[in-house]
C-alpha positions in Angstrom: 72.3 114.6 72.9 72.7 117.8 74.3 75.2 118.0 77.6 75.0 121.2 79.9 77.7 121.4 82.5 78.0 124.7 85.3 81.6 125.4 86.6 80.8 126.0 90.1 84.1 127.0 90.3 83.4 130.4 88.5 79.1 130.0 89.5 79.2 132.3 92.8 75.4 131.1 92.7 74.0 134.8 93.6 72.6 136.0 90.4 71.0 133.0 89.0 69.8 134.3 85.6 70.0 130.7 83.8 67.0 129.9 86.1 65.4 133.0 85.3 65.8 133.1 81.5 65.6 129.6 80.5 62.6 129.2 78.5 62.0 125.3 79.4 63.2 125.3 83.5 66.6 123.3 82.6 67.9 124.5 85.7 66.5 124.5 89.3 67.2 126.9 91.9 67.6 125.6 95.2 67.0 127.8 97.7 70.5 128.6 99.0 72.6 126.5 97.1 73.6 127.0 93.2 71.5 126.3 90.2 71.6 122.5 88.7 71.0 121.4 85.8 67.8 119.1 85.9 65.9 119.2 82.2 68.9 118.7 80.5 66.6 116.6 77.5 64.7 119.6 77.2 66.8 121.9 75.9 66.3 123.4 72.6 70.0 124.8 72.4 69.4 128.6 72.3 72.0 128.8 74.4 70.9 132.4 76.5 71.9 131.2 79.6 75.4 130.2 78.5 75.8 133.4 76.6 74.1 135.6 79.6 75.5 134.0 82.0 77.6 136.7 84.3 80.2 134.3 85.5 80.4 132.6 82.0 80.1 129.7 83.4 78.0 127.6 81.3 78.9 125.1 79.0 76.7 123.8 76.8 77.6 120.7 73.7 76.3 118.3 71.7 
């Protein structure tokens, strides 16, 4: 099972290119907070939003 975690500790939550990029909308972007994780079942383990991810910080494991 595949287990995507965000370090909002590094996630300034401005850019928000894992919502953008993300071919299967794992993550949601609320309005003015920082992108969550909410299809985690659905990902296909590409990984482009850990590996374009600006802050680096995406984490993604199986």
């Amino acid at each position: 099972m595949v287990k995507i975690r965000i370090d909002y500790a590094k996630c300034d939550g401005t850019d928000k290119l894992c919502v953008e990029i993300c071919p299967f909308s794992i993550f949601r972007d609320k309005k003015s907070a920082k992108p969550t994780v909410v299809n985690e079942k659905d990902c296909i383990l590409c990984r482009t939003c850990q590996v374009n991810c600006p802050a680096q910080a995406i984490e993604i494991s199986v």
